[in-house]
C-alpha positions as CSV (number, residue, x, y, z in Angstrom):
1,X,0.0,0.0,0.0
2,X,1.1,3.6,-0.6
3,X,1.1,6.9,1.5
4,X,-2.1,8.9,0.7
5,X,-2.2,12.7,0.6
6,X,-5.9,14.0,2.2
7,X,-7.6,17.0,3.1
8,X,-10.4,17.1,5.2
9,X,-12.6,19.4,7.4
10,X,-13.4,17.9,11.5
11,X,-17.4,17.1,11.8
12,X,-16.8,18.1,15.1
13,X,-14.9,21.7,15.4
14,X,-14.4,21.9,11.6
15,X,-11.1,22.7,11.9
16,X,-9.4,22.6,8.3
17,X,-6.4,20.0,7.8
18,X,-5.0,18.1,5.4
19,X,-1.5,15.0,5.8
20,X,0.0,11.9,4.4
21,X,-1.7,8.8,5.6
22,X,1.1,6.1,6.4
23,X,0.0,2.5,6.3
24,X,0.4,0.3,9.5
25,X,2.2,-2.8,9.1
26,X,-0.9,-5.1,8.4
27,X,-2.0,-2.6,5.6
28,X,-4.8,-0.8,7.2
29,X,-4.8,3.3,7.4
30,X,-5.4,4.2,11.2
31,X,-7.8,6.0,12.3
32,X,-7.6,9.9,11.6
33,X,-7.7,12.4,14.9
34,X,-8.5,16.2,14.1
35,X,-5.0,18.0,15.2
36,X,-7.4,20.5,17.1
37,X,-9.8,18.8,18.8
38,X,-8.7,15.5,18.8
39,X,-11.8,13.9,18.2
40,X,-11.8,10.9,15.6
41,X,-13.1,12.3,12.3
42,X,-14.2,10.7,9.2
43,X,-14.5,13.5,7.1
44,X,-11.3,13.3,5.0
45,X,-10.9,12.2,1.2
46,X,-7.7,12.1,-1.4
47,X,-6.0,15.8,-1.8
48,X,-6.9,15.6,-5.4
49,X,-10.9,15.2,-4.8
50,X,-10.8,17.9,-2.4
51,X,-8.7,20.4,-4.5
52,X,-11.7,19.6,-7.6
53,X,-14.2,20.1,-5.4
54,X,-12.9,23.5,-3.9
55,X,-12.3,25.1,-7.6
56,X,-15.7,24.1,-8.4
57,X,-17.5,25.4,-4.8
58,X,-14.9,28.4,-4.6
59,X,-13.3,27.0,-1.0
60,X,-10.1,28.7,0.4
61,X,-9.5,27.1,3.7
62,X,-6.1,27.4,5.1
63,X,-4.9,23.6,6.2
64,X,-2.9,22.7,8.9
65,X,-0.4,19.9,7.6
66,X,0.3,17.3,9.8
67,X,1.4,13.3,9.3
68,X,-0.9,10.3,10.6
């Protein structure tokens, strides 16, 4: 499996971030934490969605880079 860039946007505090998912040893992408609150979030997808999606919705969020 390869690293994954994402950006995503907490569900909880909606705090703006995007990072490189690194694959555990058995394969599996852990679970994302939001580097504000620190809540598990969900709400993440590939860099490369998000970026379509902002061009097309007019989005400018400044993300806070971090590595999971």
């Amino acid at each position: 499996m390869k690293n994954e860039v994402i950006k995503g946007s907490c569900e909880h505090c909606g705090f703006a971030y995007k990072g490189i998912i690194i694959p555990g040893a058995d394969g599996d992408f852990p679970n994302i934490k939001c580097p504000n609150c620190h809540q598990e979030t969900h709400n993440f997808d590939e860099a490369s969605i998000v970026d379509e999606r902002d061009k097309v919705e007019h989005y400018d969020l400044d993300y806070k880079e971090n590595l999971y």
